[in-house]
PDB file as gemmi writes it, atoms N, CA and C in Angstrom:
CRYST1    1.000    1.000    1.000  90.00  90.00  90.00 P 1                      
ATOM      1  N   UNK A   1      24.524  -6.828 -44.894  1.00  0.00           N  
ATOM      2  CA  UNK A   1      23.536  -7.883 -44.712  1.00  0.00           C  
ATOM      3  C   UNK A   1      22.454  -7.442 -43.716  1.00  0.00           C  
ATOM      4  N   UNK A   2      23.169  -7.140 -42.656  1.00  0.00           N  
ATOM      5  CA  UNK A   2      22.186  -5.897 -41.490  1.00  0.00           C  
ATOM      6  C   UNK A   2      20.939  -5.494 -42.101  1.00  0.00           C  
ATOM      7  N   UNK A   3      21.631  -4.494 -43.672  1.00  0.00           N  
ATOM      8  CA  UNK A   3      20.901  -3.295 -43.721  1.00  0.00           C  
ATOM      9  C   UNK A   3      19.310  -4.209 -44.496  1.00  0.00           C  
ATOM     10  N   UNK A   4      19.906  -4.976 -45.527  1.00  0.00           N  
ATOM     11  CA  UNK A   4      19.176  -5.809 -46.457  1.00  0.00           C  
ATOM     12  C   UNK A   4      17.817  -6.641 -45.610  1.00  0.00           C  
ATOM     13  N   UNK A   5      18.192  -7.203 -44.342  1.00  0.00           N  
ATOM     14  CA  UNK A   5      17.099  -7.586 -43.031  1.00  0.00           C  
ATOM     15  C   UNK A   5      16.112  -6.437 -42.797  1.00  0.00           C  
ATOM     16  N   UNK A   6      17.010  -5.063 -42.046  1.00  0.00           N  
ATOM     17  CA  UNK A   6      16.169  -4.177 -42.023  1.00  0.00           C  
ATOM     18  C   UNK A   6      15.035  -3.927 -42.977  1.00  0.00           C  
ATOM     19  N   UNK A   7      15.544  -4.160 -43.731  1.00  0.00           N  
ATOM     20  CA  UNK A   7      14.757  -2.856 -45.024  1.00  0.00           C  
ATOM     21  C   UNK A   7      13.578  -4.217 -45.174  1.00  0.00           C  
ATOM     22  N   UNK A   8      14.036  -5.576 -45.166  1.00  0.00           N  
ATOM     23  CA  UNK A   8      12.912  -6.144 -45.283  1.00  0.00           C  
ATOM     24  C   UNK A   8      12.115  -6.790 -44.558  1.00  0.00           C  
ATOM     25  N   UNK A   9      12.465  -6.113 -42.999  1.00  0.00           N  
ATOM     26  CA  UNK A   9      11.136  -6.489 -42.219  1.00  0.00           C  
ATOM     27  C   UNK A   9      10.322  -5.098 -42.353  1.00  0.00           C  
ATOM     28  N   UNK A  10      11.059  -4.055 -43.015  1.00  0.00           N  
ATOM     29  CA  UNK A  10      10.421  -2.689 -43.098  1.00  0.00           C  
ATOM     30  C   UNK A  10       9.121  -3.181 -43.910  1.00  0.00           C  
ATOM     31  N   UNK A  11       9.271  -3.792 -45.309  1.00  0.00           N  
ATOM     32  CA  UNK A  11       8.510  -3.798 -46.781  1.00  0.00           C  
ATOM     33  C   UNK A  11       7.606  -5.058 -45.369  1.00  0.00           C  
ATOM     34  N   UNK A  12       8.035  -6.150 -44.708  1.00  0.00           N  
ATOM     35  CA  UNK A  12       7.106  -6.675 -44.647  1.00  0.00           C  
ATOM     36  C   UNK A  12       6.051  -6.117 -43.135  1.00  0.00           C  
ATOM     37  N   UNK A  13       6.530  -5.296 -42.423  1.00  0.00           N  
ATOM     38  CA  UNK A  13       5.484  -4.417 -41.712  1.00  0.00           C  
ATOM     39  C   UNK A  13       4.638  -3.490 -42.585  1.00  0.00           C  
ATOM     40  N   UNK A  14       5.032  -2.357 -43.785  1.00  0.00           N  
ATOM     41  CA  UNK A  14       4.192  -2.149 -44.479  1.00  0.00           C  
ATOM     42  C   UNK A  14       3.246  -2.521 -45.077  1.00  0.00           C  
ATOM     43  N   UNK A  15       3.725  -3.929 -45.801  1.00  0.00           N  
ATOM     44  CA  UNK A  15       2.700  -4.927 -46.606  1.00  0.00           C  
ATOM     45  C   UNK A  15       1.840  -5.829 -45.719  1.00  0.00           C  
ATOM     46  N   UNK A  16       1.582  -5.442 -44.166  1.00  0.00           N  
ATOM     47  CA  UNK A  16       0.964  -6.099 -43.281  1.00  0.00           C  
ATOM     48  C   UNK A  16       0.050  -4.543 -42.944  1.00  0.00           C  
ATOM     49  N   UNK A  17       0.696  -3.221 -42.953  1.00  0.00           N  
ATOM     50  CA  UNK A  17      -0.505  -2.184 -42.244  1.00  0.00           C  
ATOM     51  C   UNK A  17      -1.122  -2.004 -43.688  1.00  0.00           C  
ATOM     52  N   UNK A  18      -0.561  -2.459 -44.970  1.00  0.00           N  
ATOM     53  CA  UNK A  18      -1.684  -2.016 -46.063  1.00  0.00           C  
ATOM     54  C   UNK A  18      -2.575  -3.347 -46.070  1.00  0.00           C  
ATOM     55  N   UNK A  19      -2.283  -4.184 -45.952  1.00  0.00           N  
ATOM     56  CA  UNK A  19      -2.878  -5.565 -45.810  1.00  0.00           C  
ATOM     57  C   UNK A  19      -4.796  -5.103 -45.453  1.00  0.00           C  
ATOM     58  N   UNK A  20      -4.235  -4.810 -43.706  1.00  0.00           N  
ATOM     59  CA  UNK A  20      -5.392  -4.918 -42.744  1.00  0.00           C  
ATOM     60  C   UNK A  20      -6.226  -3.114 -43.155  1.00  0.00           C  
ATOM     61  N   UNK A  21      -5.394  -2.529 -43.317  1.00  0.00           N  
ATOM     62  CA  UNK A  21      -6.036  -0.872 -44.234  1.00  0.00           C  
ATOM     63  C   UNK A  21      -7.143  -1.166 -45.704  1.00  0.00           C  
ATOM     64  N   UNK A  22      -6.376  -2.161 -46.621  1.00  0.00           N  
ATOM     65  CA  UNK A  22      -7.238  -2.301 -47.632  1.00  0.00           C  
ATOM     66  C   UNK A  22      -8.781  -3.445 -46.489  1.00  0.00           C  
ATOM     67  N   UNK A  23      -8.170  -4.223 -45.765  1.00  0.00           N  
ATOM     68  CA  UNK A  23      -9.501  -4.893 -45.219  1.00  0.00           C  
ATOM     69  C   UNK A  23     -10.994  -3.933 -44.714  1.00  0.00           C  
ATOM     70  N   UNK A  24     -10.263  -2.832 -43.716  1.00  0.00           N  
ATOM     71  CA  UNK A  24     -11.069  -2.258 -42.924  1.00  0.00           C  
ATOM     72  C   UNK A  24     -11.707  -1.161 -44.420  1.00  0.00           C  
ATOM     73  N   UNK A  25     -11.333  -0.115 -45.620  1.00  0.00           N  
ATOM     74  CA  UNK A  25     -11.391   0.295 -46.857  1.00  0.00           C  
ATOM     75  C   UNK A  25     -11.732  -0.143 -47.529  1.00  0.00           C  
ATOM     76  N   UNK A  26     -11.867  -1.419 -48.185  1.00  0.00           N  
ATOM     77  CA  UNK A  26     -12.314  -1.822 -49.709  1.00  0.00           C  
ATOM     78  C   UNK A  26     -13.836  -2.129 -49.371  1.00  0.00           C  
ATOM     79  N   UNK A  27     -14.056  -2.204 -48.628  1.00  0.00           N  
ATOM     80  CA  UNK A  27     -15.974  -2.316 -49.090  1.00  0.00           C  
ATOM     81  C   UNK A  27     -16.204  -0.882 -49.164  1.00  0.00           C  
ATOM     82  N   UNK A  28     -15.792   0.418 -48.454  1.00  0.00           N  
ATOM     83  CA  UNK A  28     -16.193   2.072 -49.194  1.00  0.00           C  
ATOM     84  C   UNK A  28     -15.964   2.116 -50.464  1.00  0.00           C  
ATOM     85  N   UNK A  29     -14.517   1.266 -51.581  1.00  0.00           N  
ATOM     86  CA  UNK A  29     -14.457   1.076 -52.685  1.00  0.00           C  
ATOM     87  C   UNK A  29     -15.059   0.176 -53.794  1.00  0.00           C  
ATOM     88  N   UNK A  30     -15.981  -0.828 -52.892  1.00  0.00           N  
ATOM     89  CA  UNK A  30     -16.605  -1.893 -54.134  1.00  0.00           C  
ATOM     90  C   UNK A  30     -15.822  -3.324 -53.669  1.00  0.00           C  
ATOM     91  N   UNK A  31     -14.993  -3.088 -53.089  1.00  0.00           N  
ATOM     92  CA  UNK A  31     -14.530  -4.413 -52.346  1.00  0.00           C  
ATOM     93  C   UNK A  31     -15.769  -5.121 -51.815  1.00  0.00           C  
ATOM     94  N   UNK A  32     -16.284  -6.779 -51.880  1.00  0.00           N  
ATOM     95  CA  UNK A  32     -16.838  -6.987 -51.193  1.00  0.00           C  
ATOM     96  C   UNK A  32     -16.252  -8.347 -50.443  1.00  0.00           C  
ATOM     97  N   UNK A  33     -16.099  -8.568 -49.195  1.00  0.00           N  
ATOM     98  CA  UNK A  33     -15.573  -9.521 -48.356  1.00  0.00           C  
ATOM     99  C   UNK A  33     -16.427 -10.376 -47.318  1.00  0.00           C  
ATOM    100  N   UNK A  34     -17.973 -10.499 -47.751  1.00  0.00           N  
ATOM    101  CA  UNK A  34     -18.486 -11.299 -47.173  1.00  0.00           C  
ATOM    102  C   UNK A  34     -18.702 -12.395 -47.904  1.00  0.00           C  
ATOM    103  N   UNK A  35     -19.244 -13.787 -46.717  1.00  0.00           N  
ATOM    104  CA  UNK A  35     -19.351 -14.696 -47.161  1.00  0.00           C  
ATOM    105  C   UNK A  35     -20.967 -15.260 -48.342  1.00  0.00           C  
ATOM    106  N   UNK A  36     -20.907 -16.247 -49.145  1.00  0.00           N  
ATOM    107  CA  UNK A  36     -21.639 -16.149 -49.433  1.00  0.00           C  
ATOM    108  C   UNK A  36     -23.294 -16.417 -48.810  1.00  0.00           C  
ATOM    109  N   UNK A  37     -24.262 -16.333 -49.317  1.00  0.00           N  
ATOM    110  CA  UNK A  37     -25.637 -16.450 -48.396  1.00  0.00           C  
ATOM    111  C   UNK A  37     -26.508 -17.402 -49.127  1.00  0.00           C  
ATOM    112  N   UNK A  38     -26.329 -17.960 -50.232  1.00  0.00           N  
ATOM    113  CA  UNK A  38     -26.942 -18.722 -50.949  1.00  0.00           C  
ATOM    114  C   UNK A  38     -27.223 -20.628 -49.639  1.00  0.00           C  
ATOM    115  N   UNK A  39     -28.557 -20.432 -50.066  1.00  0.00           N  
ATOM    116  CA  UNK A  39     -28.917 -21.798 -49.008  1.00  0.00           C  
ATOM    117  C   UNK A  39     -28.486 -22.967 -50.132  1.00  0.00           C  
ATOM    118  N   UNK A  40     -28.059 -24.174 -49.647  1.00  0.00           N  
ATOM    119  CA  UNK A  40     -27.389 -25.304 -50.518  1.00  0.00           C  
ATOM    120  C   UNK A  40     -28.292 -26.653 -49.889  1.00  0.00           C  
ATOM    121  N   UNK A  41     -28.535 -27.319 -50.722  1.00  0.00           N  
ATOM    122  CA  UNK A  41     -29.162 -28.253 -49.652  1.00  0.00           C  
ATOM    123  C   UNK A  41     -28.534 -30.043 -50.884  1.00  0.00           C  
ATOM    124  N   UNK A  42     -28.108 -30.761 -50.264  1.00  0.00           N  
ATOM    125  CA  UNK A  42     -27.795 -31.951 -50.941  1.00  0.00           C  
ATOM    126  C   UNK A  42     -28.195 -33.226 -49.893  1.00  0.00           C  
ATOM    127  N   UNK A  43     -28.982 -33.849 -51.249  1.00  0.00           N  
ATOM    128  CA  UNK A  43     -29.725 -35.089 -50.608  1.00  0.00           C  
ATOM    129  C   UNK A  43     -28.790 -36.312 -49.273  1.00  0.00           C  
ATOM    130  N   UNK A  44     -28.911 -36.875 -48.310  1.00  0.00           N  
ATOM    131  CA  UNK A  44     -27.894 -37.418 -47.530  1.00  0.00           C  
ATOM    132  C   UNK A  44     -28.562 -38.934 -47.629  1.00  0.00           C  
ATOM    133  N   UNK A  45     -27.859 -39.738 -48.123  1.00  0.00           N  
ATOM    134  CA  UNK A  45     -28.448 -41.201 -47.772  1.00  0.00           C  
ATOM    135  C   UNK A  45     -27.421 -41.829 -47.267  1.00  0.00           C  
ATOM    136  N   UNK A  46     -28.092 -42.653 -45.725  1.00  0.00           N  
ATOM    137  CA  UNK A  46     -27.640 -42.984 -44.970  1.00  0.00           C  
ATOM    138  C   UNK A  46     -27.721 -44.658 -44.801  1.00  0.00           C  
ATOM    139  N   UNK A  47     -26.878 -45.227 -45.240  1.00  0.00           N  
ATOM    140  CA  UNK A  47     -26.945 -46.451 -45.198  1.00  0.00           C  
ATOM    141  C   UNK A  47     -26.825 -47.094 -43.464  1.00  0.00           C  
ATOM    142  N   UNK A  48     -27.682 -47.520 -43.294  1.00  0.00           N  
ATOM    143  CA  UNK A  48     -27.962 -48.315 -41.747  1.00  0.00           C  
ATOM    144  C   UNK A  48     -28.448 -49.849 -42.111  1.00  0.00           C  
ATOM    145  N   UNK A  49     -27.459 -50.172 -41.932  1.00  0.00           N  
ATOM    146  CA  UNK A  49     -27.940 -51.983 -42.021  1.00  0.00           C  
ATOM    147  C   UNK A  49     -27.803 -52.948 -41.048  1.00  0.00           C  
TER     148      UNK A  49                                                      
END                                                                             
């Protein structure tokens, strides 16, 4: 049971340094991770009575 823990905080430290590796890497590959820039604008009516 030991070993079965080990091995899977192993897979989940790996799947955390490939995690933040593909973050800092995928925009040199076509990854893109910014937000969008498009301006939005929606009418606000404000009822004051």
């Amino acid at each position: 049971m030991a070993r079965l823990v080990k091995y899977l905080v192993y897979l989940i430290v790996l799947g955390a340094i490939g995690l933040v590796g593909y973050a800092y890497v995928g925009p040199w590959f076509g990854a893109d991770f910014s937000a969008p820039t498009a301006e939005m604008r929606k009418p606000l009516v404000l009822n004051a009575d």
